[in-house]
C-alpha positions, 0 to 999 in steps of 0.5 A: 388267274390261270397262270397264277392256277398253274404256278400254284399247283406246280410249286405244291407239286415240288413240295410235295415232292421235295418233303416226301420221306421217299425220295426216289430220282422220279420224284425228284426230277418231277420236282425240280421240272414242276419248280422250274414251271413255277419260275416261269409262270410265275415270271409271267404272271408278275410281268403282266402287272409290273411290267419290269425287266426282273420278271421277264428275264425270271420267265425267260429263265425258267423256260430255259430250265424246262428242257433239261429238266424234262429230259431227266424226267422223262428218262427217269420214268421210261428207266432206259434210254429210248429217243432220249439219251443221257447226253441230252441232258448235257447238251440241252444244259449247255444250250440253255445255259448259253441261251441264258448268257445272251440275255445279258448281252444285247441279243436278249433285247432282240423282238424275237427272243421270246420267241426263240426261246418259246421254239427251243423248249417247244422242241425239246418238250415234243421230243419228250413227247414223242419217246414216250409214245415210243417207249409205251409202245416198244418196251413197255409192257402191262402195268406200266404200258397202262399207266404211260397210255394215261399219260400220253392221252393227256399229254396229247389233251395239252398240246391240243389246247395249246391255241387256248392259253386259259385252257392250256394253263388249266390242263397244264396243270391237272397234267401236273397233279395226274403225274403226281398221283401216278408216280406216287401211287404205283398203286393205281394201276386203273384209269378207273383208280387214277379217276376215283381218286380225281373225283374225290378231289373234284367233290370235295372242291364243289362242296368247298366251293358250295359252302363259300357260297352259303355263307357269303349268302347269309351273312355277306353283305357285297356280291360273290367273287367268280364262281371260277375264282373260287373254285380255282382257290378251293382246288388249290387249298384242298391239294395244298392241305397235305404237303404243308401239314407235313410241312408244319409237323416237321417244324413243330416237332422239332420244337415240341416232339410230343406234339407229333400225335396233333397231326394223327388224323382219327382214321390213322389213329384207329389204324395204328391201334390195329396194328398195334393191337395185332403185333401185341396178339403176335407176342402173345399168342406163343407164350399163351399157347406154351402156357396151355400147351404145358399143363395140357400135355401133362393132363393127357399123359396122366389120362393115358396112364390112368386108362391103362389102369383103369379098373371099370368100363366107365372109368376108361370112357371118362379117361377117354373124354379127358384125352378127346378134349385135351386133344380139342384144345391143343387143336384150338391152341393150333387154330388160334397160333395160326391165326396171330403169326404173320403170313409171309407166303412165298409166292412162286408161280404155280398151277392152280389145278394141281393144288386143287387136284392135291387137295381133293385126293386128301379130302376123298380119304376123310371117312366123313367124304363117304357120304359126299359126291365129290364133283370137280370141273377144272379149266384145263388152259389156266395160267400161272398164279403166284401163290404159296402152295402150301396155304392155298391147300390149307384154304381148299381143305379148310372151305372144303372140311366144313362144307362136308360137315354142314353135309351129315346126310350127304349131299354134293361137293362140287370145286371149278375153276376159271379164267376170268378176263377182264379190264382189270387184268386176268384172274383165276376164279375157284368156287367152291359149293355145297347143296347143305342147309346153308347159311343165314343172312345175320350169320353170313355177315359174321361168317369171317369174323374171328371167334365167330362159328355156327358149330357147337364145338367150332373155335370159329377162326379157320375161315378168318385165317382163310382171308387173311391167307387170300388177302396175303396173295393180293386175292378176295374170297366173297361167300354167297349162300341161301338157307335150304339150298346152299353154300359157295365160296368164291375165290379171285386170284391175280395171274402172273403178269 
């Protein structure tokens, strides 16, 4: 059953591989590499009930197509050539294509060329193995270090299991499925993130697995097949699911096109309508801000003139307030253009301080800062952070504005930073916090919410625009406040790595 197991994963692998709009060189030299595996397995598997020659000579044959392809692999994911060079990938395709020739001849009868086989691509696959350990610790760096330390620990979990064929077969094949995660999912940089992922997969299996169980229990009348068993064809069909719904979607579609929409999980759909409700606010968001913008300018302009004219006091100060809220409006028009434009930063490696140190020499010339203690605790040794100066400043100012606001009696402004350390790489953190009346819990919840603001005349999109800016560098920004006591926003920022 753990051959069939292996063979399974390896041929869902390819497919997976081979059906991927993204068809990168990695993934199909993985491909090819889990097919070959296949072939061989699947020579082996069939040979045990059969007993023909066919079988054992598509088992010899897919072992001979391992080294070459593994080579290819292995230099596709280092990128460079290390131990391994290309002209290997010639000469083991020439050695295994003279292998493969002796097995016609009556050499391929001999006791022991099974064995040699078995040697020869035993060779080339420790070879493989040992450039990886070379390559992760010679060249390799950061991220990507991480990631081939993953793989060598399983790789190393696999060669010590090799006495054990059952348990070999099964780490085989988890082996296989981890490299397809990782070279698909550059994402996950993490062990942590590679093991989530693992987990979901593991209780999804066990639920499947409970359920079979249940059901035979209530309404089967012979006994269960092996809890193994079972598990083993959960697994199988779970990781099965995905490339054979693209498979299928494929082929439907090109028979009936508006079935397209059936394969649609409802989570996508729920995420395309987001998306296409944002680039409809992005179409928008101009032509209404012209619209307003228009008429808006036209009112003002007659207000000033009016005022110029304007015969009593009272007269002036109902102008003045046409003018004021004229001028309040074109600001909301502002907030809310900025809101629905994309961001494209433009991340260069800067130093946090100096935006921080710009941003407090704007804040101590407003008048409402007269009142404030202005307090500031920068970390001198920070390291460089990507990011788009001029929005990170615009975040500052903006967190910074309202905290002095929610201070009318005054109160103390106080902005730090750090360097957080940690497994999941280095940061910078700036927080910044008011001793003001705070926030309470059901507002706190909203307190990103567009539209949403605790102000009389507030529009209620200036802290939106601010995470969506954070969220744009690849960063998090978490509020935490108590009513009396007051308010701190915390801002988490990747370093340059």
């Amino acid at each position: 059953m753990e051959i069939f197991m292996l063979m399974a994963v390896g041929i869902t692998v390819s497919a997976a591989l081979t059906i991927n709009k993204k068809r990168e060189p990695l993934h199909l030299s993985f491909a090819a590499l889990c097919l070959a595996i296949t072939f061989h397995k699947g020579g082996v598997f069939f040979n045990q009930f059969f007993q023909q020659s066919a079988w054992l000579f598509i088992e010899r044959l897919g072992l001979l197509t391992i080294p070459p392809l593994a080579i290819k692999f292995s230099l596709d994911l280092f990128r460079e050539q290390t131990l391994l060079i290309q002209r290997d990938i010639r000469t083991t395709v020439l050695f295994s294509t003279g292998l493969a020739a002796l097995l016609f001849t009556p050499l391929g009868r001999w006791e022991y060329m099974g064995t040699l086989l078995y040697l020869y691509a035993a060779a080339v696959l420790l070879l493989c193995y040992l450039s990886l350990i070379v390559h992760a610790k010679r060249k390799a760096a950061g991220v990507e270090k991480k990631r081939l330390v993953y793989l060598i620990m399983v790789c190393t979990a696999a060669i010590a299991t090799y006495s054990l064929p059952p348990l070999f077969n099964l780490i085989i094949a988890g082996m296989l499925y981890f490299i397809l995660i990782m070279i698909t999912h550059p994402h996950l940089t993490e062990l942590h993130d590679l093991m989530t992922r693992a987990l979901v997969i593991l209780i999804v299996t066990l639920f499947t697995t409970v359920i079979f169980y249940l059901v035979v229990g209530f309404f089967g009348k012979g006994p269960a097949p092996p809890f193994t068993l079972v598990f083993m064809v959960s697994f199988l069909i779970i990781i099965a699911v995905g490339p054979f719904q693209v498979i299928l979607k494929r082929l439907l579609t090109r028979i009936y096109p508006e079935i397209k929409d059936v394969f649609t999980s409802p989570f996508d759909i729920d995420e395309k309508l987001e998306r296409e409700k944002a680039l409809l606010l992005e179409k928008m968001a101009p032509v209404l801000a012209h619209e307003i913008r228009n008429p808006l300018g036209s009112i003002k302009g007659a207000a000033q003139i009016l005022r110029s004219e304007a015969e009593s006091e009272e007269q002036r100060n109902l102008l003045d307030v046409i003018t004021q809220e004229a001028n309040r409006l074109n600001r909301v028009v502002s907030q809310f253009l900025d809101y629905a434009r994309p961001y494209a930063p433009n991340l260069k490696p800067q130093p946090i301080n100096a935006v921080i140190e710009k941003a407090l020499a704007v804040i101590e010339t407003d008048s409402l800062s007269s009142r404030i203690d202005i307090q500031w605790e920068l970390h001198p040794h920070l390291p460089l952070v990507p990011v788009d100066q001029e929005q990170l400043h615009q975040v500052i100012l903006n967190i910074a504005i309202n905290a002095i606001e929610a201070m009318p009696e005054g109160g103390t402004l106080t902005i730090r930073t750090s360097r957080i350390v940690s497994d999941t790489g280095d940061a910078v953190g700036i927080s910044i916090r008011d001793t003001g009346p705070g926030i309470r819990r059901e507002e706190l919840k909203q307190i990103f919410t567009p539209f949403f603001t605790t102000k009389e005349r507030g529009v209620g999109l200036g802290l939106a625009v601010c995470q969506r800016i954070i969220r744009n560098h690849g960063g998090r920004i978490r509020v935490k406040s108590i009513p009396g006591q007051g308010t701190i926003f915390f801002i988490r920022l990747e370093t340059v790595r």
